[in-house]
C-alpha positions as CSV (number, residue, x, y, z in Angstrom):
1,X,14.4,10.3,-14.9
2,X,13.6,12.6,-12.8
3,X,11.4,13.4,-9.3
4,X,8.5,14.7,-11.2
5,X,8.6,11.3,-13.6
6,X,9.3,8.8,-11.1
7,X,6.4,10.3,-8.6
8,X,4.1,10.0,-11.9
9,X,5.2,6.2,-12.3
10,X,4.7,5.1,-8.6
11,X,1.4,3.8,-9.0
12,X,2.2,1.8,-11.9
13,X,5.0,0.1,-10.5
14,X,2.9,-0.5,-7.4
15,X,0.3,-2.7,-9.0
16,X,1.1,-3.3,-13.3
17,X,3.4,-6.2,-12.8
18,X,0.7,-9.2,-13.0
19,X,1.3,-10.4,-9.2
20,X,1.0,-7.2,-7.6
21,X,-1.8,-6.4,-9.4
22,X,-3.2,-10.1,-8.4
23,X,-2.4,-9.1,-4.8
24,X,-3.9,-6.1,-5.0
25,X,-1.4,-3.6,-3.9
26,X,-1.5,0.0,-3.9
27,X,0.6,3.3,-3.7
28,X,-0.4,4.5,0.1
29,X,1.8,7.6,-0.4
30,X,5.2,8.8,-0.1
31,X,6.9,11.2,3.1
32,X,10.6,11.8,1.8
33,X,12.7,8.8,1.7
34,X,9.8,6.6,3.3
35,X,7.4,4.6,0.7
36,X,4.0,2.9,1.8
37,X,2.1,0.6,-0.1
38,X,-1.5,-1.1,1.1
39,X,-3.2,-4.4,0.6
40,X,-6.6,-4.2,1.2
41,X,-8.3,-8.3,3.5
42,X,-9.3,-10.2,0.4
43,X,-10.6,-13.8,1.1
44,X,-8.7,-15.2,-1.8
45,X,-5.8,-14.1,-0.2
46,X,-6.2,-15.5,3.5
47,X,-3.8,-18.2,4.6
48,X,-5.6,-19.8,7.6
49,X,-9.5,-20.1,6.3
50,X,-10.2,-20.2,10.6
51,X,-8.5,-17.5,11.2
52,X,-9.0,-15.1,8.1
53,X,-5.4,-13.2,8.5
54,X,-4.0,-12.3,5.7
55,X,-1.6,-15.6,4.2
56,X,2.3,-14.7,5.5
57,X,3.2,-15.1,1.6
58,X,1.5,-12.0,1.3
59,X,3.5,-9.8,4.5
60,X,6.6,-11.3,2.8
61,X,5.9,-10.2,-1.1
62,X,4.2,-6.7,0.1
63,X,7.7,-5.7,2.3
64,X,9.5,-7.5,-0.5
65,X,7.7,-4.7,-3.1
66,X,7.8,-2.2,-0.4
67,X,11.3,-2.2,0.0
68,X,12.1,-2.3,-4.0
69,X,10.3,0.8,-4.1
70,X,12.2,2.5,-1.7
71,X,15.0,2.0,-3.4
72,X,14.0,3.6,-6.5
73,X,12.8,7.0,-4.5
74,X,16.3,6.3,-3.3
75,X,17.8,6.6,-6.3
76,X,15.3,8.8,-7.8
77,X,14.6,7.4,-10.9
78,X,13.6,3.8,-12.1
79,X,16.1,1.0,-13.1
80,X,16.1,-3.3,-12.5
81,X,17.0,-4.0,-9.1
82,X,16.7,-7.2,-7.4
83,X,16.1,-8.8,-4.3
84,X,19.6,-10.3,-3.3
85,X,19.2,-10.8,0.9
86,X,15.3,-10.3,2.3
87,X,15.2,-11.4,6.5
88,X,11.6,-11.0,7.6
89,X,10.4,-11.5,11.3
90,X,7.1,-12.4,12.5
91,X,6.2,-10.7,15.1
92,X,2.5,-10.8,16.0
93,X,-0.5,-12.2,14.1
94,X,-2.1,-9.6,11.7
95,X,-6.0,-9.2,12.5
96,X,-8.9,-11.0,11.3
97,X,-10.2,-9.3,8.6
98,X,-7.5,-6.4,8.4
99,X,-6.0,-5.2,5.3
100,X,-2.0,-4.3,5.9
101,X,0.1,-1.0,5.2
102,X,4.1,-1.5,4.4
103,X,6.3,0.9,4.8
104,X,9.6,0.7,3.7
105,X,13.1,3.2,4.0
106,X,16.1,2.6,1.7
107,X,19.0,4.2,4.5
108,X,21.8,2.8,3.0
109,X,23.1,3.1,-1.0
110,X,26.0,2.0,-2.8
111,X,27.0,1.9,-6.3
112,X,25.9,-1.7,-6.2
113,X,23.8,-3.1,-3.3
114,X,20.4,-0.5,-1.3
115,X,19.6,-1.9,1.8
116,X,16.3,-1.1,3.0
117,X,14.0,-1.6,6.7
118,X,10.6,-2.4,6.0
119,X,7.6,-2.9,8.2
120,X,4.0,-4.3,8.1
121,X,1.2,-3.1,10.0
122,X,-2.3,-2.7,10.0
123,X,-2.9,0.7,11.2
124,X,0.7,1.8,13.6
125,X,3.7,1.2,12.8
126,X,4.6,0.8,16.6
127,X,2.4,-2.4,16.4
128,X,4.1,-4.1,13.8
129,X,3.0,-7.1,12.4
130,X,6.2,-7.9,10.6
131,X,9.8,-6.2,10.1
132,X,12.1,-7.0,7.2
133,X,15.9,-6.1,6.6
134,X,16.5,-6.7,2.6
135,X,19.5,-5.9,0.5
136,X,18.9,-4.7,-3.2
137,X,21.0,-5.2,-6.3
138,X,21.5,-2.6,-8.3
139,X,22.4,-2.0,-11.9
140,X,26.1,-0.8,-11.7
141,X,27.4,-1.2,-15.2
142,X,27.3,2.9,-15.4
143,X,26.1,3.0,-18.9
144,X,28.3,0.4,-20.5
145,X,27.4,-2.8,-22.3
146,X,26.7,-6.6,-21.3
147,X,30.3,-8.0,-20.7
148,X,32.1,-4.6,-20.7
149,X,33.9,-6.4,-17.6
150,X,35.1,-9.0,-19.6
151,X,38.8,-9.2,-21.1
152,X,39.0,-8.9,-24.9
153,X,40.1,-12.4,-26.6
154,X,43.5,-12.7,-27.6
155,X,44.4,-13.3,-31.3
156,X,45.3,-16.6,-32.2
157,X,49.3,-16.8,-32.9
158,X,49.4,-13.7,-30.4
């Protein structure tokens, strides 16, 4: 796939799969290797009715997506990944009524494992509401078959 494809697919893999698209989340743009995605204050999806901040289920899943999408403009195209490590730190309560931005960078790739640095904020990323470090698996069968990794059986009598 190439650039031109994948930027044509980014909205789509923002918000088709049925959670996302539950949540709410959109495609906020992308600046080179950086991603952003936004959720928009939803009362449905407020944790603390007294409060009305956004639930922390929600900073964790958006960074989560965030950082899954990085990867792909990392890798330029689309494949399955999956979340294999995701650390996410709390640092200040989001505001009442606020919707939140993520923005995510994939700075490290191998042929098997992208690890990304997200962050949730409301309208700076210097005021964070959350950080996240996540590690990605990657496809890395190169093209070949479900259990190409396996020995072949021996013969019986062999």
């Amino acid at each position: 796939m190439t650039a031109p494809d994948l930027a044509a697919i980014l909205p789509q893999l923002a918000s088709a799969s049925a959670h996302t698209h539950a949540l709410g989340f959109a495609i906020d743009g992308v600046a080179g290797d950086r991603v952003r995605l936004k959720v928009p204050w939803r009362e449905d999806l407020v944790g603390d009715p007294e409060t009305d901040v956004l639930a922390g289920g929600l900073v964790t899943a958006l960074l989560d997506h965030a950082g899954g999408m990085a990867v792909w403009i990392a890798l330029d195209r689309f494949e399955p990944i999956a979340t294999l490590d995701l650390r996410v730190d709390y640092m200040r309560a989001a505001r009442a009524r606020s919707g939140l931005i993520a923005e995510a960078r994939c700075y490290r790739l191998t042929r098997s494992i992208a690890f990304v640095r997200a962050w949730a904020f409301e309208d700076d990323i210097e005021d964070p509401v959350a950080a996240a470090q996540a590690a990605y698996i990657l496809n890395s069968n190169d093209g070949r078959g479900a259990g190409a990794n396996l020995k072949p059986r021996r013969e019986a009598g062999a």
